[in-house]
C-alpha positions as CSV (number, residue, x, y, z in Angstrom):
1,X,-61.9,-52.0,40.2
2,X,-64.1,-50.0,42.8
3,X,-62.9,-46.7,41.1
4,X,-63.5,-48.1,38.0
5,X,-67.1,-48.4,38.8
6,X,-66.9,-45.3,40.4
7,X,-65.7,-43.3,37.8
8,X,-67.8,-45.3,35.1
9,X,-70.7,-44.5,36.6
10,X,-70.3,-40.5,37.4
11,X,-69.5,-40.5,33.8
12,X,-72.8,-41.6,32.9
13,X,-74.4,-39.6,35.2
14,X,-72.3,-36.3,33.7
15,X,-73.9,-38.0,30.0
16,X,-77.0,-37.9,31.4
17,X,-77.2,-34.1,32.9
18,X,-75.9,-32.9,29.5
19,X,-78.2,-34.9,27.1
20,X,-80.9,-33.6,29.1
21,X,-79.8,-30.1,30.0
22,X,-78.1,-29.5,26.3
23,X,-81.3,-31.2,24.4
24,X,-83.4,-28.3,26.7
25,X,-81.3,-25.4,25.8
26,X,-81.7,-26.4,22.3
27,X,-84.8,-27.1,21.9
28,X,-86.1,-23.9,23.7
29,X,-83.4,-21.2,22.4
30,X,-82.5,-22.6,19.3
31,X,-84.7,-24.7,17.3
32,X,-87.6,-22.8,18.9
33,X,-87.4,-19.4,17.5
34,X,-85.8,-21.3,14.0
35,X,-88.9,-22.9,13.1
36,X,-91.2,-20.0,14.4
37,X,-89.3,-17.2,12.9
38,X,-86.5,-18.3,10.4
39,X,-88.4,-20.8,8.3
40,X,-90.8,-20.4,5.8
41,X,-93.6,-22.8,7.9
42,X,-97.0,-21.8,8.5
43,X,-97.6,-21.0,12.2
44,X,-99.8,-24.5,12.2
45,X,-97.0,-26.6,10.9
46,X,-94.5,-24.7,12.7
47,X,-96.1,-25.5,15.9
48,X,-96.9,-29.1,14.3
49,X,-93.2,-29.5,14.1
50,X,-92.0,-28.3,17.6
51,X,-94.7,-30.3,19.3
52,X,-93.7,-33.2,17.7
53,X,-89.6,-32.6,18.6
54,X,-91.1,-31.9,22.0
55,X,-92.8,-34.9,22.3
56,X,-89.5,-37.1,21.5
57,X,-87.4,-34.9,23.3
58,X,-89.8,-35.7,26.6
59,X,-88.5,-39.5,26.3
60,X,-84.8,-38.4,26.1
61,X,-85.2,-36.2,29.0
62,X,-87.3,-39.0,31.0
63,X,-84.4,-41.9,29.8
64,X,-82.2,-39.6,31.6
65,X,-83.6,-38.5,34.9
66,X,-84.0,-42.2,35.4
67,X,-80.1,-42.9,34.5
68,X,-79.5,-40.4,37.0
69,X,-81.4,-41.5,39.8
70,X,-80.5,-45.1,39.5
71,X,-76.3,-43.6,39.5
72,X,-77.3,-41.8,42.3
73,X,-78.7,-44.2,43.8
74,X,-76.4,-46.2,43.4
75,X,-73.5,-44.5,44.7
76,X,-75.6,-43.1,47.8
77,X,-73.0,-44.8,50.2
78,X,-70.2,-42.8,48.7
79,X,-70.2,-39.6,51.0
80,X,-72.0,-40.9,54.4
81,X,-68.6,-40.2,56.2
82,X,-69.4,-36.3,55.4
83,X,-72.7,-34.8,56.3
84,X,-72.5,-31.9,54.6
85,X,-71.6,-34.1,51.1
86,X,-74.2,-36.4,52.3
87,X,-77.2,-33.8,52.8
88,X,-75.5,-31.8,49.0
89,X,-76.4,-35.5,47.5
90,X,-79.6,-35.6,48.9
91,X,-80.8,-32.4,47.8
92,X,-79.1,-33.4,44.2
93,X,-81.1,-36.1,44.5
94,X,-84.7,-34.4,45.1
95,X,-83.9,-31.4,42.7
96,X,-83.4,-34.5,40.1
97,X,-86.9,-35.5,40.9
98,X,-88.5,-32.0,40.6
99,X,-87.0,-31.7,37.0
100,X,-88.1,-35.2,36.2
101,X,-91.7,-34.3,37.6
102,X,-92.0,-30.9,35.3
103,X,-90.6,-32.9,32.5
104,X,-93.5,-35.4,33.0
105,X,-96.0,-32.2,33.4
106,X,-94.9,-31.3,30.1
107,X,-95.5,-34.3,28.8
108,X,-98.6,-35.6,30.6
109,X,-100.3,-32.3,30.6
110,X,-99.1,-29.5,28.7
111,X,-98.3,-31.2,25.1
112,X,-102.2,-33.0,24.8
113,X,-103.4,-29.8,26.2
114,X,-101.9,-27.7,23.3
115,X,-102.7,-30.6,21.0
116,X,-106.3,-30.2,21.8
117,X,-106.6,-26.2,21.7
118,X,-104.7,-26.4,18.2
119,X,-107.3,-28.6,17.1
120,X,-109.9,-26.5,18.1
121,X,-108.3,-23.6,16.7
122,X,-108.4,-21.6,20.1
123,X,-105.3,-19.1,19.8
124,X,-105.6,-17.3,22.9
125,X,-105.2,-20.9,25.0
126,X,-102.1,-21.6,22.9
127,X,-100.5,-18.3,23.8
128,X,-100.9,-19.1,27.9
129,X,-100.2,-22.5,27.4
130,X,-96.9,-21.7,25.0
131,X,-96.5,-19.6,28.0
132,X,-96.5,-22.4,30.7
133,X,-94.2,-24.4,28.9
134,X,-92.0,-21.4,28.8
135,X,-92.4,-21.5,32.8
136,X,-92.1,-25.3,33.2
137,X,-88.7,-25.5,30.8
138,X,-87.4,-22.4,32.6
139,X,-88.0,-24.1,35.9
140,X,-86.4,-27.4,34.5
141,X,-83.4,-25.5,33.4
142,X,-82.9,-24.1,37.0
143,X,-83.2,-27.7,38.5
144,X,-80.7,-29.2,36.1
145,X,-78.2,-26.1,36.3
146,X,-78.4,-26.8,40.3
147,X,-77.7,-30.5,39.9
148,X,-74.7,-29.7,37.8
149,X,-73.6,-27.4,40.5
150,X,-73.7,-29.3,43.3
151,X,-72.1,-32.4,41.1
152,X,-69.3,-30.5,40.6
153,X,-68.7,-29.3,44.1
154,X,-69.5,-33.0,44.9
155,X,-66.3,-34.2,42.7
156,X,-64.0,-31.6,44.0
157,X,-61.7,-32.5,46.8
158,X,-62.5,-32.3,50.6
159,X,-60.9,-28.4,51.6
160,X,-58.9,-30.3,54.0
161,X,-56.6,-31.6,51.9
162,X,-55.6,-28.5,51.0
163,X,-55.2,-26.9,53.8
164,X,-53.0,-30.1,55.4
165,X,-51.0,-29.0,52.5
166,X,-50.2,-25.6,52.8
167,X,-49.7,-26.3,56.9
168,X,-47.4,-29.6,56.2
169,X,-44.9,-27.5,53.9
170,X,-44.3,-24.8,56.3
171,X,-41.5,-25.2,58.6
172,X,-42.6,-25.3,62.7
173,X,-42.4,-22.8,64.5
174,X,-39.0,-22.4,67.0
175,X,-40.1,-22.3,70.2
176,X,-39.4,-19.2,72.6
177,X,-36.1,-19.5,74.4
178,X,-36.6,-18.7,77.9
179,X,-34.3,-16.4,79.4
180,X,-31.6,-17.4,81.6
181,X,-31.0,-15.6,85.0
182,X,-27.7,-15.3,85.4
183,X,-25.9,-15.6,89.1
């Protein structure tokens, strides 16, 4: 049953990264340069659009930092017998916090911000802060492609099991006769 859990619950986590990390990818190298360079929008609308899929994708992404915090969390205990696993988790942990925290500065900040200097029709402003959110997604990327990294190395079996292996299927080694003296 434990496993179960376990195994339930690293599965959700795994959901998690990808919703967030896939919905990133596309949303910055696919539907990004679709609407502002394969459709037939205006550059307004086009930007209307994108901030809009932004601003939904920002709840996705938030809905899954949180799932993967509270799994985390959750399943802290699991590698307190290894403190190199132990320390990995922990800095899994905190890189999951720095790419909820720039998800939330792109939400909190950067989205009203562009909202208002649309509105007032100030290009330049758009341009640097197009550019920021280039920065911040970028940034969020690198985070998430580090927790997927270290989630993997995480799941993969302690090295010493391997070695045992190897060491167990190899015949001992015959000792040394001494030599005998004859009389």
């Amino acid at each position: 049953m434990k496993k179960t859990v376990v195994g339930l619950l690293d599965t959700l986590h795994t959901l998690a990264l990808a919703v967030w990390l896939g919905g990133l990818v596309i949303l910055t190298l696919l539907v990004a340069p679709t609407i502002f360079q394969g459709t037939a929008l205006a550059e307004a609308d086009a930007r209307e659009v994108y901030g809009l899929l932004l601003g939904r994708f920002v709840y996705w992404a938030d809905a899954c930092g949180v799932t993967m915090l509270a799994v985390q969390f959750l399943l802290r205990r699991r590698f307190q017998k290894n403190q190199t696993h132990f320390v990995m988790d922990g800095v899994r942990q905190l890189l999951t916090f720095v790419a909820l925290l720039l998800a939330e500065m792109s939400f909190r900040n950067l989205l009203p911000n562009l909202n208002t200097a649309k509105r007032i029709g100030e290009l330049s402003h758009i341009v640097k802060l197009q550019g920021t959110y280039a920065l911040l997604a970028a940034s969020q990327a690198g985070a998430l492609l580090l927790i997927a990294v270290l989630t993997v190395w995480l799941s993969l079996p302690a090295g010493g099991s391997s070695r045992r292996s190897i060491t167990e299927t190899e015949e001992p080694a015959t000792p040394q006769r001494r030599s005998r003296r004859r009389r």
